[in-house]
N, C-alpha and C positions, 0 to 999 in steps of 0.2 A: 083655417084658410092657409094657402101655400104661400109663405111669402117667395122664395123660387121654387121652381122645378125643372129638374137639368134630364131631356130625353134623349137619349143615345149621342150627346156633345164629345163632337170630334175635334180636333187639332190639330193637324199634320203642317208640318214646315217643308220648304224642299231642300234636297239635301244634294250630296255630289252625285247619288244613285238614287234608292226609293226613298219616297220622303218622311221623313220621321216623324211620326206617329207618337207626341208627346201623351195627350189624350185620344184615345181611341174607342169610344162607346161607352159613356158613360152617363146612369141614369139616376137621378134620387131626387128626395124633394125636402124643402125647410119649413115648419108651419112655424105659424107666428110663436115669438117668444123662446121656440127650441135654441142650443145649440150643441151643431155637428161637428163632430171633430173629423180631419181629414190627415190621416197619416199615411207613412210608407216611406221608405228607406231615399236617398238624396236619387234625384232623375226619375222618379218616378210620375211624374208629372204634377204635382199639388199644385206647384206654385203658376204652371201655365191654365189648369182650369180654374182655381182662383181672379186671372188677371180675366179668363175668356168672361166672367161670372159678373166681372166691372166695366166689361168692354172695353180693356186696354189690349187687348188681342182678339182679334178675329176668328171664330169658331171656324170648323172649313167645312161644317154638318154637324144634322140635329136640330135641338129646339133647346133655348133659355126663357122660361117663363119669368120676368117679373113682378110681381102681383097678377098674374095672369096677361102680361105685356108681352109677346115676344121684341126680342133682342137681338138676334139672328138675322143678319141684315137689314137692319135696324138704322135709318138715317142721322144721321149729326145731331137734327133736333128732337127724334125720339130718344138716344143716347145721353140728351143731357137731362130731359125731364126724367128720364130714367135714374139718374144718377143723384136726384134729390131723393132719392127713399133706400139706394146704395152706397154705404161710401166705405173705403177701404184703411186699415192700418196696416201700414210695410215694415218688411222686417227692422230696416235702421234710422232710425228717428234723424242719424246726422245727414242723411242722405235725401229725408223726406222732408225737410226744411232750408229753404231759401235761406243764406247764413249773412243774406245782407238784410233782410227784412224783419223787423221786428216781428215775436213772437203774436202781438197782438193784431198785427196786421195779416199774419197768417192764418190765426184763428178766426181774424171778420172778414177774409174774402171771399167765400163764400155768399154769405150775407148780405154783400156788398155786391158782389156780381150778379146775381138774382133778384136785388132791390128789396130786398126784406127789410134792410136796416140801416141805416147810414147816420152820422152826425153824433148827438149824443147819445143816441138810443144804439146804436152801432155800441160804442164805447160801453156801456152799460151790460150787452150782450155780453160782448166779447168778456167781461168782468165775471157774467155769472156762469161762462164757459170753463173760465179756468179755476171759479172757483167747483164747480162738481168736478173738477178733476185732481182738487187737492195743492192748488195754486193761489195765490193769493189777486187779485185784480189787478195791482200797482207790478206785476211780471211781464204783464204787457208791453211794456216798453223797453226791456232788457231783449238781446239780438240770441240767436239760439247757442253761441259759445260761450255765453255765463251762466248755460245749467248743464247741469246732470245728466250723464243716460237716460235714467229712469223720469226723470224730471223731462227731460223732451220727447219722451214717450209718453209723458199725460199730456204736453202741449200737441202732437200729432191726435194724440184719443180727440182733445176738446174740439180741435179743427172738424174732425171728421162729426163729432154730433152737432155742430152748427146748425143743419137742417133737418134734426132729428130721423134721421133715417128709420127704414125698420128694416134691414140687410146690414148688419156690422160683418165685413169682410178683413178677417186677422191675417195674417202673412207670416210665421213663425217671430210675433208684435213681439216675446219676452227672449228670444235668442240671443241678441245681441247685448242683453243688463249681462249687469253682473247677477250675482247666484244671488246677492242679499237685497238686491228690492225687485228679482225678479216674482215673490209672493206678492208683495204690492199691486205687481201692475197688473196682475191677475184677481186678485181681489177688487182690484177695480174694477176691471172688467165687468165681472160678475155682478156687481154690486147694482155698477150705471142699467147693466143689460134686465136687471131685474125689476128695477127703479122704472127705466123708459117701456119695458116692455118689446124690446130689440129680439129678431132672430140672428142668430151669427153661426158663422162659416168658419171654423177656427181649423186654419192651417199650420199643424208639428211637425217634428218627427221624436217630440219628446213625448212617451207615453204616457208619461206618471203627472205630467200638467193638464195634458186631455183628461184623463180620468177625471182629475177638478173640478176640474170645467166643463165638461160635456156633457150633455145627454145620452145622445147616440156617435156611434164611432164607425167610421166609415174605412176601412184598409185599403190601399192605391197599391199595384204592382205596375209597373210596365205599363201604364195609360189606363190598366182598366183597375175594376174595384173586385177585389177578391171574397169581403167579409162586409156587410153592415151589420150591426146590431147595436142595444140598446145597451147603456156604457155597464152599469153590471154584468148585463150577461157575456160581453166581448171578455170582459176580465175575469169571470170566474170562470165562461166553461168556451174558451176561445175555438171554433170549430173548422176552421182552413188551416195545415200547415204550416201557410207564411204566416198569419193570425200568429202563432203558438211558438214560430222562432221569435219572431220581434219581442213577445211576451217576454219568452224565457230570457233574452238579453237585458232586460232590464233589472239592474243590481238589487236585492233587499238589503232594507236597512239590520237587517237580523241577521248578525255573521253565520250563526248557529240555522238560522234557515235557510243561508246564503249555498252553505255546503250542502244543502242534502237537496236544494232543486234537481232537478234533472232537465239539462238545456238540452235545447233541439240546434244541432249545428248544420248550417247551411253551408252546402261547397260548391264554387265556382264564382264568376262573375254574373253579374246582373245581363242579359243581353242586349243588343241594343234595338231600341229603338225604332231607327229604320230598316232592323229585318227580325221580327220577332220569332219564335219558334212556332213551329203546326200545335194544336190540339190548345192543351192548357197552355199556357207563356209563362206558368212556373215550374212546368216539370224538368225542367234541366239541374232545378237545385232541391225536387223536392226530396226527400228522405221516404216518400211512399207511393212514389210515383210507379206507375204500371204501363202495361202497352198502351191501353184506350187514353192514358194520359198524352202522348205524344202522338196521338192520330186525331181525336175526338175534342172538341168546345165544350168545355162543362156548360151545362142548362144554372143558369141562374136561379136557385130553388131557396127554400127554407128547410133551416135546421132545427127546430128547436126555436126558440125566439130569436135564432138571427137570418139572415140571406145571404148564400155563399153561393161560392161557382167554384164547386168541388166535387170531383166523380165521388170520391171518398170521405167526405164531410161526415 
């Protein structure tokens, strides 16, 4: 079953002139238990179809299937029963916590707002929330500037399973730790998502933590999706150009293999937005780009085990 499915999901903002086209037709879907990794270099829209995907931003076209719900004009009170089986973690845990409210009050409002739990049975929750997140129960009452980065990125995780969702929506969740408990908070991840049975939506731009974590991997350029495939095959036989630069920039820990890679270098800037180029939207930086590249919309096709949108794939 789909826990979402995203059909041709737009986003455009208005702008001083044409309006910018954050997402612009973009299609995939999550079965229960998978997760998709959703990368692509900074502006390329992740983090706006991310938010369209929780309904903290407005689609402007298309279709968001929720368990088969559409969300796409979607009323305040479909949005919130919608929002019991989604729930999202943001990239900075200091930002995603009320810094007057106890951590344990943040973790039962949900629960609380919904009428699931209140009194001791609330307090009890809230206990064995933070303990599957590697917290101890009696942290409840401590305000979110006597822990940790990483430490209120597990109180942000438990918040968000309150109501057991089956849509875990990640926001680049491990960016902001530091390097040494960002394995942590990925293993946790994994761990809970395999435990509850969770689909999730994991939004990077670090490649080598998708790989982790992910199933299949989805490439973002410029609003649309250049590559999906399933996370081996993205990484040993990557089949789109911008696929194959991102690859190649990322460092090996093997000095000795560091040297003999062969990177693919991309020149120019990213364009923008609100006026993207005719044909492909990455032929201005590709390294194999031809005339039909700059005239022509590549067909969304299959390669091999992945699906790209490349004349040349």
């Amino acid at each position: 079953m789909n826990v979402l499915s995203l059909r041709d999901l737009r986003v455009h903002f208005p702008g001083a002139g044409n309006p910018v086209r954050a997402v612009d037709g973009v299609s995939f879907d999550i079965v229960a238990g998978e997760t998709l990794g959703l990368v692509g270099e900074s502006g390329c829209g992740k983090s706006t179809l991310a938010n369209a995907v929780v309904g903290l931003v407005a689609p402007t076209g298309g279709s968001v299937l929720v368990r088969g719900e559409e969300i796409v004009g979607a009323d305040r009170t479909q949005l919130r029963a919608m929002r019991a089986h989604v729930q999202m973690v943001f990239q900075d845990p200091v930002t995603s916590l009320n810094p007057r409210m106890r951590v344990g009050d943040a973790v039962g409002e949900p629960l609380l707002v919904r009428g699931i739990a209140r009194g001791q049975d609330l307090r009890r929750r809230v206990g064995e929330l933070l303990e599957e997140v590697g917290l101890r129960p009696e942290h409840a009452m401590r305000f979110p500037h006597q822990f940790s980065g990483g430490q209120r990125q597990r109180v942000v995780i438990a918040r968000a399973l309150a109501l057991r969702p089956e849509l875990l929506v990640c926001d680049e969740p491990v960016s902001a730790l530091d390097v040494s408990v960002r394995a942590q908070i990925l293993n946790l991840l994994v761990a809970l998502q395999a435990r509850l049975g969770m689909a999730s939506l994991f939004v990077s731009h670090d490649l080598a933590v998708v790989r982790h974590v992910c199933d299949r991997v989805a490439v973002m350029y410029l609003g649309q999706l250049a590559e999906l495939a399933p996370s081996h095959a993205l990484y040993s036989t990557p089949r789109h150009p911008y696929t194959q630069a991102l690859l190649s920039a990322v460092p090996e820990p093997d000095p000795v293999a560091q040297r003999s890679r062969a990177r693919v270098m991309l020149t120019g800037e990213i364009p923008s937005p609100a006026n993207p180029p005719p044909g492909c939207r990455f032929h201005t930086r590709c390294p194999i780009a031809q005339a039909i590249c700059r005239s022509d919309i590549p067909v969304w096709r299959e390669v091999g085990e992945s699906q790209v949108a490349c004349h040349f794939a």
